[in-house]
N, C-alpha and C positions, 0 to 999 in steps of 0.2 A: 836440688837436682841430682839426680841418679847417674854416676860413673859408670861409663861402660869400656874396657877393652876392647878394640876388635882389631883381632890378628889373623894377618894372611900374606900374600905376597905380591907387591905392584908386577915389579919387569922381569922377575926372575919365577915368575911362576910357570908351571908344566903346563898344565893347561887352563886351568881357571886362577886370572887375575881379580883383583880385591877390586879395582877399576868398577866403578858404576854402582858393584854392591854396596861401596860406602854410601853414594848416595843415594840410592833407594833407601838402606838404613835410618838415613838421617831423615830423610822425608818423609815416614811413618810413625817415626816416632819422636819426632822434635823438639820434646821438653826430657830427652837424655843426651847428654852432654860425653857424644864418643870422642875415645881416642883411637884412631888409626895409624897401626903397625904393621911393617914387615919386618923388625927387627926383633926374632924370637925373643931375643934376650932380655925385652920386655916384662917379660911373663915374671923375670924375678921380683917386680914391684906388681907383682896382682894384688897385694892386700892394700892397695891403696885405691882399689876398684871397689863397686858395687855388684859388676858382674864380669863376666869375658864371652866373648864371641867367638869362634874359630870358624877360620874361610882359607888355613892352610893347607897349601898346594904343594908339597914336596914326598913325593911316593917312593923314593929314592934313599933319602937320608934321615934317619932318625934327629928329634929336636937334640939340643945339647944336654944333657944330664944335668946340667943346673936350673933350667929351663924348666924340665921334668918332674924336678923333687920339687921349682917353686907351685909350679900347676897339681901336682897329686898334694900338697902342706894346704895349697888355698881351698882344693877343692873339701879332705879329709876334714877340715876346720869351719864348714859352711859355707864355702865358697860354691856360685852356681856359674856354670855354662852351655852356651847354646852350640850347636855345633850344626853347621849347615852345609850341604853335601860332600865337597870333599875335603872339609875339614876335619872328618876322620882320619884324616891321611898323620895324624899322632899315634895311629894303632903300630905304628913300627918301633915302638916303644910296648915292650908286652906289658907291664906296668899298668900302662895309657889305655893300651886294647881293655886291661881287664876293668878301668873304672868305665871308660865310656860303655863300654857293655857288648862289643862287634868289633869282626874285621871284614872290611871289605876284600870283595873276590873278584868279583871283575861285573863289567857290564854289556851287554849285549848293542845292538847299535840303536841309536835315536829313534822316536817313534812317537805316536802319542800314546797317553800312558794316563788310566783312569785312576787316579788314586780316591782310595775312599775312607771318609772319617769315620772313627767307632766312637759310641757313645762315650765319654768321658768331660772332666774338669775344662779339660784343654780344649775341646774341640766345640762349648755352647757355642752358637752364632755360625759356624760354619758347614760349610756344605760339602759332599764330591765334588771332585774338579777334574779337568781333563787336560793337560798339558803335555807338548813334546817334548821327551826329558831321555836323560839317559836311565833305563832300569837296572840300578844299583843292585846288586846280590851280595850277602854276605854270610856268616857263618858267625855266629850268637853267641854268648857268652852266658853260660847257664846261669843267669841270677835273676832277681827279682824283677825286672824291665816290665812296665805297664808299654805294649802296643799299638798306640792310638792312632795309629796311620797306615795301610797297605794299599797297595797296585795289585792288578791281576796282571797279568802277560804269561800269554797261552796255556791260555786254562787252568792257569796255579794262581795263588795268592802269596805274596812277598811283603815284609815287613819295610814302611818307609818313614814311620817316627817312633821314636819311642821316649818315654821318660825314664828316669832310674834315680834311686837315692844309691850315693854310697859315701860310706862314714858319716859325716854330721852334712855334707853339699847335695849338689844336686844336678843330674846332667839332662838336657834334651836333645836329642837326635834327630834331624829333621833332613830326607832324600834329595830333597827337588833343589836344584840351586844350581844347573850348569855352567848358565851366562845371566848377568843382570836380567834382560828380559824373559827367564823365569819364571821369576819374582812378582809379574806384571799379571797377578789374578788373583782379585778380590778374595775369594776363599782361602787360597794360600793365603795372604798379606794379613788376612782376619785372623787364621792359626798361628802365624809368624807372631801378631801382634800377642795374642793369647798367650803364648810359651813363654814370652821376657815378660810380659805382666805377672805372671807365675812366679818365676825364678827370679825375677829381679824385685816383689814385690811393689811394684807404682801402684 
């Protein structure tokens, strides 16, 4: 059975608590055996994982610099993770920003919000979908990022997953994830399932 990390933050989060996501997590995919944390300092024992998940909420404070070096060692060394919306919130580490591949800018207010899958690995079996969500914005990191996911909102197209190799690991980048009920649609849950079957190899 496949270790997984998932780190983020119960009572002291900003605005998105781990609450509920843990168990949506664990009820789609049942036969991975998570760990859930809110204590960064976890991350120093990532190589005792099979993967990590980030669902950190702190826009504010950079993670601790040991935390850092253990997350950029696991990841440079073949270490994969999923990163689910505002789990980016580790781009305050410039470091951090440059392996996940972005930095978020801000978001406009709630809405529904068509996201549409592009032909790729990751996305056989699933479909557009159309969810209330917050439309993420960010600013890119010029490297090699495969795109496999955007939103239109007024009249443009916005990037809302992406994959990326860097060093010997591997990152996916996935927008939608405000509140547990999200989560709750079949297409997403299909892509979701898709990305850790990837990176985590099951």
């Amino acid at each position: 059975m496949k270790k997984i990390l998932v780190f983020g933050m119960y009572d002291n989060a900003m605005y998105h608590p781990l609450t509920g996501v843990d168990d949506y997590l664990k009820g789609i995919m049942p036969d991975i055996e998570f760990t859930f944390t809110d204590n960064i300092l976890d991350l120093c024992n990532a190589s005792a994982y099979d993967g990590l998940i980030s669902y950190w909420d702190d826009w504010n404070n950079p993670i601790p610099a040991s935390s850092t070096c253990a997350l950029l060692q696991y990841i440079e060394q073949g270490g994969a993770l999923l990163v689910l919306h505002n789990g980016i919130s580790l781009q305050l580490q410039d470091s951090l920003e440059k392996m996940l591949g972005g930095r978020f800018l801000t978001h406009p207010q709630q809405e529904e919000i068509l996201f549409s899958v592009k032909k790729h690995a990751l996305t056989q079996g699933c479909s557009d979908f159309a969810i209330v969500e917050e439309p993420y914005q960010f600013t890119l990191v010029d490297d090699e990022k495969d795109i496999f996911l955007t939103y239109h909102y007024r009249g443009q197209e916005y990037p809302a997953g992406w994959h990326k190799n860097y060093k010997k690991g591997q990152i996916i980048f996935l927008t939608p994830g405000h509140t547990p009920e999200k989560f709750q649609n079949n297409s997403y849950t299909k892509l979701i399932c898709n990305c850790m079957q990837h990176l985590f190899q099951l």
